[in-house]
One Martini backbone bead per residue (centre of mass of N, CA, C, O) as a GRO file, in nm:
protein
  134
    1UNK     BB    1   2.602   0.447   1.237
    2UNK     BB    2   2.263   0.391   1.126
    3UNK     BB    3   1.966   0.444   1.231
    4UNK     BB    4   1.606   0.292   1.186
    5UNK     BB    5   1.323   0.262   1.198
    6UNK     BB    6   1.032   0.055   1.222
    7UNK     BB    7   0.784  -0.204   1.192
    8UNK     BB    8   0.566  -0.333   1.422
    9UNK     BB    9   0.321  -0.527   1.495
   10UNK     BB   10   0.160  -0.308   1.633
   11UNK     BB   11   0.195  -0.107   1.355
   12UNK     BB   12   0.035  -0.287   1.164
   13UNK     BB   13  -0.246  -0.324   1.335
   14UNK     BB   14  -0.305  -0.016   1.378
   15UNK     BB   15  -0.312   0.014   1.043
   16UNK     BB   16  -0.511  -0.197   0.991
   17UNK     BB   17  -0.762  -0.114   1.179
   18UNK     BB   18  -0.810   0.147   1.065
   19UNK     BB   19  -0.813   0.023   0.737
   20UNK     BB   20  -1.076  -0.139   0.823
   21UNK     BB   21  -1.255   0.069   0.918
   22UNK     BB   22  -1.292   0.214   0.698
   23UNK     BB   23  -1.397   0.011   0.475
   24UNK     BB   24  -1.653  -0.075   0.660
   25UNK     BB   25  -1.771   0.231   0.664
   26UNK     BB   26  -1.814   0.220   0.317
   27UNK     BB   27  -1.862  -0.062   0.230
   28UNK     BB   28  -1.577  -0.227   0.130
   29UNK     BB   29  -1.434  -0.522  -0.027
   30UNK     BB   30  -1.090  -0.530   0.085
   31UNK     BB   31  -0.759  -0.543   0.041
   32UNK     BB   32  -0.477  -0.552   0.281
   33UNK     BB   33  -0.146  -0.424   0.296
   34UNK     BB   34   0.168  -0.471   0.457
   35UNK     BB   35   0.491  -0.344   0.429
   36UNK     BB   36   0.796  -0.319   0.455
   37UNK     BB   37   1.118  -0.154   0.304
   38UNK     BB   38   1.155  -0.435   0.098
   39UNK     BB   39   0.821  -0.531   0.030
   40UNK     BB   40   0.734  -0.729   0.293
   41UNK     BB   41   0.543  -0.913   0.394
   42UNK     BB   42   0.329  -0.869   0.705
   43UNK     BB   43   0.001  -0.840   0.584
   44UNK     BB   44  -0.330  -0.937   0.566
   45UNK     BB   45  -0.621  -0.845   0.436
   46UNK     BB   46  -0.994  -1.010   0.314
   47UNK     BB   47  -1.242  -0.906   0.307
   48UNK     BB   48  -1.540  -0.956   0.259
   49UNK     BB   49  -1.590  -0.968  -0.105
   50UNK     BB   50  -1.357  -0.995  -0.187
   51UNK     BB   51  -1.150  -1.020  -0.434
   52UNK     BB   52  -0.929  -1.243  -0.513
   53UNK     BB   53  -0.712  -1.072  -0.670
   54UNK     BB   54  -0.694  -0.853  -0.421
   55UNK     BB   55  -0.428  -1.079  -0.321
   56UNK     BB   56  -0.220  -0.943  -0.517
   57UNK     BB   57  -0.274  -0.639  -0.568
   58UNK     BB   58  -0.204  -0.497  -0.268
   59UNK     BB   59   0.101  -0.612  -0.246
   60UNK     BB   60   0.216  -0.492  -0.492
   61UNK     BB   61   0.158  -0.204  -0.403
   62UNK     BB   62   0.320  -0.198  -0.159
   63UNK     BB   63   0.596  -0.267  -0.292
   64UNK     BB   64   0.562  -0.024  -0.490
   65UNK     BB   65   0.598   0.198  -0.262
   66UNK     BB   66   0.821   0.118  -0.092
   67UNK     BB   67   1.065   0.077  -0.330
   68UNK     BB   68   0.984   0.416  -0.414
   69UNK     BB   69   0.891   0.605  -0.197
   70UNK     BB   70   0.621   0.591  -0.329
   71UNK     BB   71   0.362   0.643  -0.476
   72UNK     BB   72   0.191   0.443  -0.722
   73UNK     BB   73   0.085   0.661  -0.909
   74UNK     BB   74   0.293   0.756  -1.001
   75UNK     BB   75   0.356   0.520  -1.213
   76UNK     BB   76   0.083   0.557  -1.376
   77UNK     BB   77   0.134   0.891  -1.443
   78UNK     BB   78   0.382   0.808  -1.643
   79UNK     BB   79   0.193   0.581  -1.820
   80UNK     BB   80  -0.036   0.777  -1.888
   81UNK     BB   81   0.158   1.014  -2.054
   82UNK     BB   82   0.320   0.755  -2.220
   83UNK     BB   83   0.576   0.587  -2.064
   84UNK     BB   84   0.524   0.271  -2.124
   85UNK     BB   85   0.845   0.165  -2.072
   86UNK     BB   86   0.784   0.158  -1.718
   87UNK     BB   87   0.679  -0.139  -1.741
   88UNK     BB   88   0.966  -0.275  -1.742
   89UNK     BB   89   1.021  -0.238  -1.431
   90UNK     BB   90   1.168  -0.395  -1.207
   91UNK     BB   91   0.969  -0.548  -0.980
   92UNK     BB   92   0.701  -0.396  -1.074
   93UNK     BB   93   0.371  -0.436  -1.047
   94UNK     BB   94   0.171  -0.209  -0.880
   95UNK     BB   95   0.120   0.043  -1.115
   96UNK     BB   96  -0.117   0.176  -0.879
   97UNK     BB   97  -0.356   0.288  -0.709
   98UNK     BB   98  -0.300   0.215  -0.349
   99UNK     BB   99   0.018   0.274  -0.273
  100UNK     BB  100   0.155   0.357   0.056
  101UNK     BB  101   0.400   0.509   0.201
  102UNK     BB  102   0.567   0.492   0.495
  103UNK     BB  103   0.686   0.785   0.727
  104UNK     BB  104   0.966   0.823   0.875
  105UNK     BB  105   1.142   1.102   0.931
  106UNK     BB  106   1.222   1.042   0.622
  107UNK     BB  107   1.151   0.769   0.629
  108UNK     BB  108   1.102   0.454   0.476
  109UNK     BB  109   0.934   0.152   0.636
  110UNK     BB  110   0.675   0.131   0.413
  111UNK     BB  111   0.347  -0.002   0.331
  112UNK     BB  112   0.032   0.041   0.170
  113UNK     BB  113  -0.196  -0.194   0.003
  114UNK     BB  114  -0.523  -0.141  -0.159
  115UNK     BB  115  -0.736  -0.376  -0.325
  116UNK     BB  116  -1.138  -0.334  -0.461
  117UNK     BB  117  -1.190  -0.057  -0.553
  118UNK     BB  118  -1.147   0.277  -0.631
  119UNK     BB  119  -0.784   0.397  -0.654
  120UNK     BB  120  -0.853   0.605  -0.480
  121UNK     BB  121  -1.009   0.451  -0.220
  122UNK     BB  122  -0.786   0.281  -0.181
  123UNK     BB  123  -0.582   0.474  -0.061
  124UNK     BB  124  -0.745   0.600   0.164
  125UNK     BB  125  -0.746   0.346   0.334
  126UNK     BB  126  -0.393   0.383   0.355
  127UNK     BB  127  -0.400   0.638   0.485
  128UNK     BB  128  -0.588   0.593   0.724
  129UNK     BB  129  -0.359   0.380   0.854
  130UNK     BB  130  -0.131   0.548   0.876
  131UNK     BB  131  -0.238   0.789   1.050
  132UNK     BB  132  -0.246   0.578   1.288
  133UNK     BB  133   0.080   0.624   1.351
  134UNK     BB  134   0.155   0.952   1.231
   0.00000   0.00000   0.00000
């Protein structure tokens, strides 16, 4: 049988932690998602001044970063270089940069996933939340 890592309260906080200092830094007004490896929200988070939609769109980016174990970025530079039929692809809803799995030894825990500003500095927002647990 195999073990494999989880995400705990603990490593949720301090990445959601991270990523709102981050944010708070930039003074950007965006919603944070952290999903387990499953997809499944662990947390949200949205400050101050977001956008109501991206409290929808930062879990859909972390649970497509999670359940494709790649940044969502990957299939949005898919969807736009042509092959628009990736639309169709099951479960997948936040096809957009801003959505970045968490790796632990080389597995997939989870991902983050934020949603505000443009969609390079969701991601950024998103690594440095991240870079605080790994």
């Amino acid at each position: 049988m195999q073990t494999k890592s989880v995400l705990s309260l603990s490593d949720v906080r301090l990445i959601a932690a991270a990523a709102e200092g981050e944010a708070l830094a930039n003074h950007w007004a965006v919603t944070i998602a952290i999903v387990d490896d499953g997809g499944h929200l662990l947390w949200l988070q949205r400050l101050d001044g977001a956008a109501p939609i991206s409290a929808a769109i930062a879990p859909a980016k972390a649970r497509t970063a999670a359940l494709g174990r790649r940044e969502s970025k990957v299939y949005e530079d898919v969807i736009n270089q042509g092959r628009t039929s990736f639309l169709s692809a099951p479960v997948l809803e936040g096809m957009l940069e801003g959505g970045v799995p968490v790796m632990v030894d080389g597995q997939c825990v989870g991902a983050v996933g934020v949603s505000g500003v443009k969609s390079s500095e969701d991601a950024q927002i998103a690594r440095v939340g991240i870079a605080a647990l790994v």
